[in-house]
Backbone as numpy.savetxt, mean C-alpha at the origin, in Angstrom:
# Nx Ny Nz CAx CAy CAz Cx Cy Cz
17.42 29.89 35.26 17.66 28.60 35.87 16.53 27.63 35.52
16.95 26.52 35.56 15.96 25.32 34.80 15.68 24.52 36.30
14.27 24.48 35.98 13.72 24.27 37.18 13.69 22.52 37.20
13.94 21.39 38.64 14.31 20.32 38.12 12.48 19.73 38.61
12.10 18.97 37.66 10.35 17.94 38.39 11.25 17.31 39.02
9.88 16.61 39.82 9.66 15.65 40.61 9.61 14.42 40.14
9.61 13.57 40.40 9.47 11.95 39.73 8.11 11.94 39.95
7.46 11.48 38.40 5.94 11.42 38.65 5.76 13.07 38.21
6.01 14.03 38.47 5.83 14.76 37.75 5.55 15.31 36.27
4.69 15.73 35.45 4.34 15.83 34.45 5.10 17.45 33.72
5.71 16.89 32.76 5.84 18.11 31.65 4.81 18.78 30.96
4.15 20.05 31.12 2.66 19.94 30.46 2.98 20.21 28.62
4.43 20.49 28.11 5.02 20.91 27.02 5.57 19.36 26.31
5.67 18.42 27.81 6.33 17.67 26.44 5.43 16.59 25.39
5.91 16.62 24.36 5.16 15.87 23.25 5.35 14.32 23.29
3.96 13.58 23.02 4.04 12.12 23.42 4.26 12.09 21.98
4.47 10.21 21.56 4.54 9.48 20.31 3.24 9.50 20.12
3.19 9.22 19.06 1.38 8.61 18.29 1.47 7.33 18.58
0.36 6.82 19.07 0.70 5.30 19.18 -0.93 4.51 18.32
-0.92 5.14 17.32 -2.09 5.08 16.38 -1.43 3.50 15.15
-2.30 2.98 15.70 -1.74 2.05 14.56 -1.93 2.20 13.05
-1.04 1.74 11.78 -1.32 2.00 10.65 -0.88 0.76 9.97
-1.83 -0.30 9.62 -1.10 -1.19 8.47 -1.40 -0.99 6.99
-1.87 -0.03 6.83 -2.36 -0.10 5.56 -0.74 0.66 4.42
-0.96 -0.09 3.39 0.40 -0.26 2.40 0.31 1.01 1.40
-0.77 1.69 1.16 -0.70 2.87 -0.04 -1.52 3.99 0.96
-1.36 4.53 0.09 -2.36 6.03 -0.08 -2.81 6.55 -1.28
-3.52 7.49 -1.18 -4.62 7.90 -2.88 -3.55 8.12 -3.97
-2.03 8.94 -3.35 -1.55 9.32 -4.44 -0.03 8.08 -4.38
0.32 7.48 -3.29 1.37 5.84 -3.62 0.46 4.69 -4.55
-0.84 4.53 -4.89 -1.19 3.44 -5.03 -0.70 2.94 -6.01
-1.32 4.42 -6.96 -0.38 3.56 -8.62 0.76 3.03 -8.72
1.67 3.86 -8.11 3.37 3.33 -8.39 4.18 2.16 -7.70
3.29 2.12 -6.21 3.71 1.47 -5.57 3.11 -0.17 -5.96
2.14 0.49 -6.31 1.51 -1.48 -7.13 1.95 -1.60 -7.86
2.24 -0.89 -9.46 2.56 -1.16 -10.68 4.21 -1.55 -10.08
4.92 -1.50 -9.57 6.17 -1.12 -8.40 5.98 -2.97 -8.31
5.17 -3.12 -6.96 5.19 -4.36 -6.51 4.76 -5.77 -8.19
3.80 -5.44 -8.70 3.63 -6.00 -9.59 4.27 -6.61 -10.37
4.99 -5.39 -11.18 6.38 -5.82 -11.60 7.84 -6.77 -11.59
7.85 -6.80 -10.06 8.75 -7.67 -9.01 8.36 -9.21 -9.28
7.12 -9.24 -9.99 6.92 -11.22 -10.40 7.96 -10.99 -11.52
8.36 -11.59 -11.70 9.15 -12.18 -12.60 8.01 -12.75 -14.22
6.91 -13.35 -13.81 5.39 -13.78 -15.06 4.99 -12.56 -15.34
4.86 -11.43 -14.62 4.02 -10.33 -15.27 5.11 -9.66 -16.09
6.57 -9.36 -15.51 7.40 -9.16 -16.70 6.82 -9.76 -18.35
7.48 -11.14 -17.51 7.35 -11.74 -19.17 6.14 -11.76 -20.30
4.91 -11.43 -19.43 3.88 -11.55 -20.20 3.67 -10.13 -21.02
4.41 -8.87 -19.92 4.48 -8.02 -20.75 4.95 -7.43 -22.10
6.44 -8.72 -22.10 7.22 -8.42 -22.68 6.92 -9.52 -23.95
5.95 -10.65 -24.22 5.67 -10.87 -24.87 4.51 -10.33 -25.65
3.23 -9.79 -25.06 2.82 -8.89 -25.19 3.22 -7.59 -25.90
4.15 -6.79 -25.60 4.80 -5.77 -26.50 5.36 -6.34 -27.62
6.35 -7.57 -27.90 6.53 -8.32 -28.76 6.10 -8.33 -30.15
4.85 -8.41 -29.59 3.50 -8.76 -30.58 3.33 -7.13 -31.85
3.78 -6.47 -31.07 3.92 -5.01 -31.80 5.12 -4.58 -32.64
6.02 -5.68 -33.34 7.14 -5.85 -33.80 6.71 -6.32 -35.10
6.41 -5.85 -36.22 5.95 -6.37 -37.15 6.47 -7.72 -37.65
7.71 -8.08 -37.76 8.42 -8.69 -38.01 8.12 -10.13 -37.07
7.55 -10.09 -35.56 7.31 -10.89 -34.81 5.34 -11.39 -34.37
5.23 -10.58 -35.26 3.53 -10.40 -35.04 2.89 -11.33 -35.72
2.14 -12.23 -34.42 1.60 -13.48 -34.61 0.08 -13.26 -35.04
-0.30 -12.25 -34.20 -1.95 -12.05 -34.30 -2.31 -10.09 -33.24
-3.23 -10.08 -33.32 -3.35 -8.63 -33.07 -2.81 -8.42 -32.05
-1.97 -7.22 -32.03 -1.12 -6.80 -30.71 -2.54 -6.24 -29.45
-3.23 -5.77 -29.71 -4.27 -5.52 -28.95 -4.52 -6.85 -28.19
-5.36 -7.26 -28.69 -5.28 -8.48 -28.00 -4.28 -9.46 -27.19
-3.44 -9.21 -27.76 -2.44 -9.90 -26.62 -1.91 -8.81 -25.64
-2.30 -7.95 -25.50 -2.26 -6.67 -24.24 -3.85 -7.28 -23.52
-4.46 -7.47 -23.86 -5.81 -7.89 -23.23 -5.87 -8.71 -21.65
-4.93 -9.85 -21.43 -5.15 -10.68 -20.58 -3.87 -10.28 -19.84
-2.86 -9.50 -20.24 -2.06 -8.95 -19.10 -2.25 -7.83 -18.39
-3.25 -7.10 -19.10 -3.93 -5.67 -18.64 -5.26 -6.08 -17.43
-5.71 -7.21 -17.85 -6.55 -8.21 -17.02 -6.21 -8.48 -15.73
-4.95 -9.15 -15.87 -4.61 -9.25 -14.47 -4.28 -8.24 -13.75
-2.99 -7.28 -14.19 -3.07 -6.37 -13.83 -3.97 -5.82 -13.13
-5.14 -5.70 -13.23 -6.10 -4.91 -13.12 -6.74 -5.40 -12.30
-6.83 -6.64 -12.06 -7.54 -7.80 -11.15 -6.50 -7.78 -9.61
-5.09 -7.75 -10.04 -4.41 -8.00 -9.09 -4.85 -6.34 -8.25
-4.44 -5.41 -8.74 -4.67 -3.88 -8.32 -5.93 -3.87 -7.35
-6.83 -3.90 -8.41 -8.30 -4.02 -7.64 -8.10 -5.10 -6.27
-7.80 -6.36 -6.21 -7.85 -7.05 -5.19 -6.49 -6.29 -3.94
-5.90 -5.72 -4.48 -5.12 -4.66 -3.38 -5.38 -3.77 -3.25
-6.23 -3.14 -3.75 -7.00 -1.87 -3.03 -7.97 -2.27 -1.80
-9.15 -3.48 -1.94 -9.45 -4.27 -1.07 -9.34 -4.47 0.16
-7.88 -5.10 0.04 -7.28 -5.63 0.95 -6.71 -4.56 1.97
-6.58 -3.31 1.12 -5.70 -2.18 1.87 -6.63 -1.49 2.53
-7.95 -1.31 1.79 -9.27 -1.05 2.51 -9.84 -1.53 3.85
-9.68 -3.04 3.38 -10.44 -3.81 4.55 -8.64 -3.27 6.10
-7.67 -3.20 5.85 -6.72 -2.79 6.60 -7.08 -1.30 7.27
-7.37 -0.60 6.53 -8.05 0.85 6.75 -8.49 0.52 8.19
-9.97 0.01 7.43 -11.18 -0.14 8.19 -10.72 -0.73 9.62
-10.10 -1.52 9.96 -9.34 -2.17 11.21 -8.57 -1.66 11.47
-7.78 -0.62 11.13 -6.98 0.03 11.89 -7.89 0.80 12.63
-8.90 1.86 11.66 -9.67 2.69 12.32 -10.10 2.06 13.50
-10.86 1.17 13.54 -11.69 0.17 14.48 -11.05 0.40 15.76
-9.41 -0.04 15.79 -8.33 -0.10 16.80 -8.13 0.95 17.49
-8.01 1.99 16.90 -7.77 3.46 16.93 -8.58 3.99 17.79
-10.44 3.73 17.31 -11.08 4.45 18.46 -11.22 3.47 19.50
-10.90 2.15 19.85 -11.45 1.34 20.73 -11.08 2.06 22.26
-11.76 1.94 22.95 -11.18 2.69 24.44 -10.32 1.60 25.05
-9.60 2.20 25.52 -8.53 1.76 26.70 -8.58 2.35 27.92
-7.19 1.39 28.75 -7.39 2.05 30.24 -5.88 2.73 29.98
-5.80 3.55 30.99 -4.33 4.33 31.17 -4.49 4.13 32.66
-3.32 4.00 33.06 -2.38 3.81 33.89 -1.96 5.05 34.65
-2.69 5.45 35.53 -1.76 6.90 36.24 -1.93 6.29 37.94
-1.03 7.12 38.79 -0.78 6.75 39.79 -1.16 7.50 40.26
């Protein structure tokens, strides 16, 4: 027979939610895909890629294909780095949140 609580009574078995906040957008092993992922989604980094590869078409080759990989690998790389940052500085404030003390509420 299942025994019925009391109101106000405590389950000592049952499991609460996490109420841990998390804003941060990657992790060690989402970062790559999920940026190169978001990155992609401009519509300019397409195209710069794709002029860029271009350049490796003999037939279309203006000047060294290297070099015109140079300033899209640039940003790339600029944009990445400034979202790791940002996902960092998110870290760091979540943590912050996380340990701050609170009050609880019992009767």
């Amino acid at each position: 027979k299942k025994r019925k609580t009391q109101v106000g009574e405590e389950n000592p078995s049952r499991r609460y939610a996490n109420n841990r906040i998390k804003t941060t957008k990657y992790t060690v092993l989402s970062f790559l895909p999920k940026n190169l992922f978001e990155q992609f989604h401009r519509l300019a980094n397409v195209y710069f890629v794709f002029i860029a590869l271009l350049n490796f078409v003999p037939v279309v080759n203006t000047f060294l294909p290297e070099l015109a990989l140079a300033p899209v690998l640039f940003i790339l790389s600029v944009t990445a780095i400034k979202d790791i940052w940002e996902d960092y500085r998110r870290h760091r404030s979540d943590m912050e949140i996380n340990h701050m003390d609170c009050l609880v509420y019992s009767r």
